[in-house]
C-alpha positions, 0 to 999 in steps of 0.5 A, a space after each residue: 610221866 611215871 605210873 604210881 603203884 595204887 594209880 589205876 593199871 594202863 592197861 584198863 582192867 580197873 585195878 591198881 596197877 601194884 596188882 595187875 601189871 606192875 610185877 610184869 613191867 619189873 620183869 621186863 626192865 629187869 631183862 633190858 637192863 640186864 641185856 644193856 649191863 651184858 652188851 657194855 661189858 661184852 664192848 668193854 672187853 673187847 675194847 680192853 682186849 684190843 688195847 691189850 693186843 695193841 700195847 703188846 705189839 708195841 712192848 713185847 721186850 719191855 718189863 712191866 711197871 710196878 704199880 705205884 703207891 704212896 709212901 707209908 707215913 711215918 707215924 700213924 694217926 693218934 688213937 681218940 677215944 669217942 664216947 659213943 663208941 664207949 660199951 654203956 653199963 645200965 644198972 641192974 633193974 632191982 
């Protein structure tokens, strides 16, 4: 069960624990999950680099391939005009 912001602090000093311990348990998330993001992406470059080192064994003489895109259309969408983007004029308070 999470620990609302205004329940008493776990740690039994009789205050809110928005008071007492919440900003300490924020920092500590903060630094397990920052830990977690780093060692994902450490894993994922070395896999990534490991694929790239693989795939240049296989095709060292081979041209790389353009990135394929879909084909411009030939016409593009109609212009609609929408009152609430309209600039709105108020009358001069008199």
């Amino acid at each position: 069960m999470k620990i609302g912001r205004n329940d008493p602090c776990h740690c039994g000093s009789g205050q809110k624990y928005k008071k007492c311990c919440c900003a300490k348990d924020e920092a500590a998330r903060s630094a397990e999950l920052a830990s977690q993001a780093a060692a994902r992406a450490a894993a994922a470059a070395a896999a990534a680099a490991e694929a790239e080192a693989a795939g240049a064994e296989e095709t060292t003489s081979a041209a790389p391939k353009a990135a394929a895109r879909p084909a411009p259309s030939a016409q593009s969408k109609p212009k609609t005009h929408s009152p609430a983007s309209a600039v709105v004029r108020r009358r001069a308070s008199v």
